[in-house]
C-alpha positions in Angstrom: -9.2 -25.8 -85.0 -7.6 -24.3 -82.1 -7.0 -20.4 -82.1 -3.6 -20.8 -80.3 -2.0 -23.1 -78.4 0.5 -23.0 -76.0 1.4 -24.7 -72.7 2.3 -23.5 -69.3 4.3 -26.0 -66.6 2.6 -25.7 -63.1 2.4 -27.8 -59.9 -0.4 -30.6 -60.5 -2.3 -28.7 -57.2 -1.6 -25.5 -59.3 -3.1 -26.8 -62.2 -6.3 -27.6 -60.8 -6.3 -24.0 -59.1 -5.8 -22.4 -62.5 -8.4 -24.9 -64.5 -11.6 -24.9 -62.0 -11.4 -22.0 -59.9 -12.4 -19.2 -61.9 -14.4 -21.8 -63.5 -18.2 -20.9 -65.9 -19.2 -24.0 -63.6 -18.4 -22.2 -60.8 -17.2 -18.6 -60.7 -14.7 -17.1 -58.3 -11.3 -14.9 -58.2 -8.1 -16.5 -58.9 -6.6 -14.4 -56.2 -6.2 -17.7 -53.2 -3.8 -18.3 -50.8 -2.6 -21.2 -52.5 0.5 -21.9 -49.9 -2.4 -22.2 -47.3 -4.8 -24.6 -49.9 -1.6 -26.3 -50.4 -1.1 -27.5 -46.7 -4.2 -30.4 -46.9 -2.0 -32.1 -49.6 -0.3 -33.5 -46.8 -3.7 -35.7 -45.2 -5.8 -35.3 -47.9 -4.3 -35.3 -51.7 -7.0 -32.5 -53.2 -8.0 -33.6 -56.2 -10.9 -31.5 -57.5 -12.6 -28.1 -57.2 -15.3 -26.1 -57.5 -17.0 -22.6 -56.7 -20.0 -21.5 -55.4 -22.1 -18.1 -56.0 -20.2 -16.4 -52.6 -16.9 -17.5 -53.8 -16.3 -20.1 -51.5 -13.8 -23.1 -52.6 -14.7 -26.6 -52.1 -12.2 -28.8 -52.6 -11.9 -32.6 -52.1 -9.9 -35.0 -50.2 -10.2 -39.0 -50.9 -8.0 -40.1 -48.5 -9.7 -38.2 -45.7 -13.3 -39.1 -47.1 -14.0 -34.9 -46.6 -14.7 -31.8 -49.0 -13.0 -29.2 -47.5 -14.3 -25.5 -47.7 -12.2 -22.6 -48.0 -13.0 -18.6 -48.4 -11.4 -16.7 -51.4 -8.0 -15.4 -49.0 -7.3 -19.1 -48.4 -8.6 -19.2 -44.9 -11.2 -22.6 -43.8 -15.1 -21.9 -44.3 -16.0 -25.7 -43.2 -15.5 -29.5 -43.8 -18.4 -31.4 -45.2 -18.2 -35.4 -44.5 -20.7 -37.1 -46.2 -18.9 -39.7 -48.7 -16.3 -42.7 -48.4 -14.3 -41.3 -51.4 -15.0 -38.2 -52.6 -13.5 -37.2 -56.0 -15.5 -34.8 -58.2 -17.6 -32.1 -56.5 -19.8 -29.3 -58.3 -22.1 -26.7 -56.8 -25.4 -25.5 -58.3 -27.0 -21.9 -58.3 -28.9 -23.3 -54.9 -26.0 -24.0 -53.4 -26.9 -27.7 -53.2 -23.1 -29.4 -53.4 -22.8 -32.7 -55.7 -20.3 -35.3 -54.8 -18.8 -37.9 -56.4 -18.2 -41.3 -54.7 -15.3 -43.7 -56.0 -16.7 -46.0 -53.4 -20.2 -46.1 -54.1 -19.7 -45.0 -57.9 -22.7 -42.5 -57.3 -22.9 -38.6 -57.1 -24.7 -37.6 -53.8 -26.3 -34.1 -53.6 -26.1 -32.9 -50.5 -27.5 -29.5 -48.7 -25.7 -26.2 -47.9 -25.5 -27.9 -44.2 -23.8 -31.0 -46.1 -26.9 -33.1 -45.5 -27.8 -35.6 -48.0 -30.9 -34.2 -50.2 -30.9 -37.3 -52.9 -28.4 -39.2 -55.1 -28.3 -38.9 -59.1 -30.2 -41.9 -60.7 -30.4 -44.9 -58.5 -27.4 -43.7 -56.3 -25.2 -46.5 -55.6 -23.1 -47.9 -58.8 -24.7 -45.5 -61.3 -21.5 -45.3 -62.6 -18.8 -46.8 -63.6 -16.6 -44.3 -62.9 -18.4 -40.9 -62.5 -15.5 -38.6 -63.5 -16.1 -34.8 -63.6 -19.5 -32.5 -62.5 -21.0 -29.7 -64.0 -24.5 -27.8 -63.5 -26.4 -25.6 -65.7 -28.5 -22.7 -64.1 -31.3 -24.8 -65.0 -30.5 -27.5 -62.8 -29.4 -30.0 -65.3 -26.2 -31.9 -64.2 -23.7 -33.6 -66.2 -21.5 -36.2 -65.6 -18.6 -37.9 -67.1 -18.5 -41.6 -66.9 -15.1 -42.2 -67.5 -15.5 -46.3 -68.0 -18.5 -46.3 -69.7 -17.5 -43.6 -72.2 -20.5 -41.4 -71.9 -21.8 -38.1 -70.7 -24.8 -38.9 -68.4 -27.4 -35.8 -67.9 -29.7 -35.5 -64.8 -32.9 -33.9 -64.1 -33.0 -31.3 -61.2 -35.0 -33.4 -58.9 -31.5 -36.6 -59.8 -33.2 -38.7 -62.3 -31.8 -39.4 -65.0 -32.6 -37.5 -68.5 -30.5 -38.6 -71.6 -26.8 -39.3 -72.3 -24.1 -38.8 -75.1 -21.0 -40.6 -76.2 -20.0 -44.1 -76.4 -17.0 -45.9 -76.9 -15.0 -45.3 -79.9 -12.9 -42.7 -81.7 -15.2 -41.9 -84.1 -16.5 -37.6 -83.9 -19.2 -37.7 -80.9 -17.3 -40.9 -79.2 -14.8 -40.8 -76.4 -12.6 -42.8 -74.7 -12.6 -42.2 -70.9 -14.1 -38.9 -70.6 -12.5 -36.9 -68.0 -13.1 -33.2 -67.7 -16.4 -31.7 -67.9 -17.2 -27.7 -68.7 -20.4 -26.1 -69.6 -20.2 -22.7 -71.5 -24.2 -21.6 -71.3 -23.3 -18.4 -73.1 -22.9 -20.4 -76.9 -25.3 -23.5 -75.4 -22.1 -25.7 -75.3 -20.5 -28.9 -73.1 -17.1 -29.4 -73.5 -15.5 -33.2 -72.6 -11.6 -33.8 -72.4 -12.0 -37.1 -74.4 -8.6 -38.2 -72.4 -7.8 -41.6 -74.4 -8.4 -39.9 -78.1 -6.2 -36.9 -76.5 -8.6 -34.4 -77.6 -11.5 -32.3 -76.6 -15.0 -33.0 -78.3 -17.9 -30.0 -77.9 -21.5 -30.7 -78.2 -24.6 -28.9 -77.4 -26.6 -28.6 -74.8 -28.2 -32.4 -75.5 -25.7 -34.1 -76.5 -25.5 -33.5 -80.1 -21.8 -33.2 -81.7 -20.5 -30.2 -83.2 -16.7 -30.3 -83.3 -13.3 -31.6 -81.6 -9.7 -30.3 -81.5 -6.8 -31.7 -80.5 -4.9 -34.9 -80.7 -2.9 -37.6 -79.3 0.7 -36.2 -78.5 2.7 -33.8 -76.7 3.1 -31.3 -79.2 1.1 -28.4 -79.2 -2.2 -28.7 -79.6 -1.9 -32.2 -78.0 -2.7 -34.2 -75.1 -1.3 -37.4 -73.2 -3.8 -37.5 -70.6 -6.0 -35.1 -70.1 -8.0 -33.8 -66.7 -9.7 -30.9 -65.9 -10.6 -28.1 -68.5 -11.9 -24.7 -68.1 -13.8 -22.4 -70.9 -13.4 -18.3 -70.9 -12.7 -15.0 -73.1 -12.4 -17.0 -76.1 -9.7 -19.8 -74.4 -9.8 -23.3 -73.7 -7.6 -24.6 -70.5 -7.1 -27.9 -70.4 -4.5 -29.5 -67.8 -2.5 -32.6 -69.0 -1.7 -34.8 -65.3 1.3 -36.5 -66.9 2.9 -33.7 -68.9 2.3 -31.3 -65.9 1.0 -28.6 -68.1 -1.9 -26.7 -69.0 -2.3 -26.2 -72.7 -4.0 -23.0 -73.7 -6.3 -23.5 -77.0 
C-alpha cells in the first residue's frame, strides 16, 4: 500500500530530470542547468537518462542517433554515436555505458571511449522492445521488454541469465513494462507495469513480492506510466500522459 501519494505537474523533459537523475541506478545531484539540457530538445527529443560514478549525465537523442554527455552544471562532457536509435541508456560501476537500440531491438554495451565492447544476448532483435536499463554493482543488468511483457536479466560478460514476468494482470505479470529501478539496499527491482497502471516489486531474481497502484488518475493511479525512481522511503513514478510525477 502506498505510504502517500501525491502528484506534482512538470515539463515531460522535467520529469525525466526529477525521476533518473538522482537515480539508485545512477547517482548524481539534482542541481543541472536544465535551461541548457533543455536546448537539444530542439534536434534531438531527449528521452532517457542516466548517471555515472563522476556525475556525468548521459542523455539520449533518437532522432539524432547520439547519447549526449553533460557535466553536473549543465555544460557538454561529449557525444557518443554508436546506435541508429538510441532510447534507453544505463551506466555500470565500470563505466561501461548500455544502449538501447529501437532499430536493432538490442542493448549495445559500449566503452568509456563509446566503443562497442559486446551486445546483451544475441544482440540484434533480442527484444521486442527493450524498454528501460538498470545495473546492479554486480554487473547484472536488467531490461524491460515492453512487448514481450518480461524483465530479461543479463550476465556481466551480456549473456543472458533468467527472466520474470509474462503477459497478464495477474500479481508477478505485466503488461508493457516500462520503467526499471533497482534498490540494492532491500535486494529489490521495481517495474512500472504501464498497461495494469501499477508498479510490481520483486527480488533480486525475479520472484514477486508486492504491487501498488492502479488504473486511473486518482491518486495512487496511473494512465501510463514511464520512468520511476526509488529513495528515502519514496517511490517517483512519472505518468507521460498526465504530465505528472506521482510520489508513493
Amino acid at each position: 500500500m502506498p505510504l502517500r501519494s501525491y502528484k506534482t505537474r512538470a515539463s515531460f523533459l522535467a520529469v525525466f530530470l526529477i525521476v533518473f537523475v538522482f537515480s539508485v541506478c545512477g547517482s548524481a545531484s539534482a542541481d543541472i542547468s536544465v535551461n541548457y539540457i533543455s536546448s537539444i530538445a530542439v534536434n534531438g527529443s531527449p528521452v532517457r537518462l542516466a548517471t555515472d560514478r563522476a556525475g556525468i549525465i548521459y542523455v539520449t537523442a533518437p532522432a539524432t542517433g547520439q547519447v549526449f554527455k553533460f557535466y553536473r552544471d549543465g555544460s557538454p562532457a561529449g557525444v557518443i554515436t554508436a546506435s541508429q536509435k538510441p532510447l534507453s541508456v544505463a551506466v555500470d560501476s565500470a563505466g561501461k555505458v548500455f544502449v538501447g537500440d529501437s532499430i536493432e531491438r538490442g542493448v549495445r554495451v559500449l566503452g568509456p571511449d563509446g566503443q562497442t565492447l559486446y551486445s546483451l544476448g544475441r544482440g540484434k532483435n533480442e527484444f521486442g522492445m527493450r524498454g528501460d536499463i538498470a545495473v546492479l554493482s554486480s554487473g547484472l543488468v536488467y531490461v524491460t521488454d515492453c512487448t514481450s511483457n518480461v524483465v530479461k536479466i543479463y550476465n556481466p560478460d551480456g549473456s543472458r541469465k533468467s527472466s520474470f514476468g509474462g503477459a497478464g494482470s495477474n500479481p508477478g505479470q505485466m503488461i508493457f513494462p516500462a520503467g526499471i529501478c533497482l534498490d540494492e539496499a532491500n535486494h529489490e527491482v521495481y517495474v512500472v507495469d504501464q498497461t495494469n497502471g501499477r508498479v510490481e516489486v520483486f527480488d533480486l531474481n525475479g520472484n514477486f513480492k508486492r504491487s501498488f497502484g492502479s488504473l486511473g488518475s486518482g491518486d495512487g493511479q496511473l494512465t501510463r506510466g514511464q520512468g520511476i525512481h526509488v529513495a528515502t522511503g519514496k517511490v517517483y513514478v512519472s505518468d507521460a500522459f498526465l504530465s505528472t510525477v506521482e510520489v508513493l
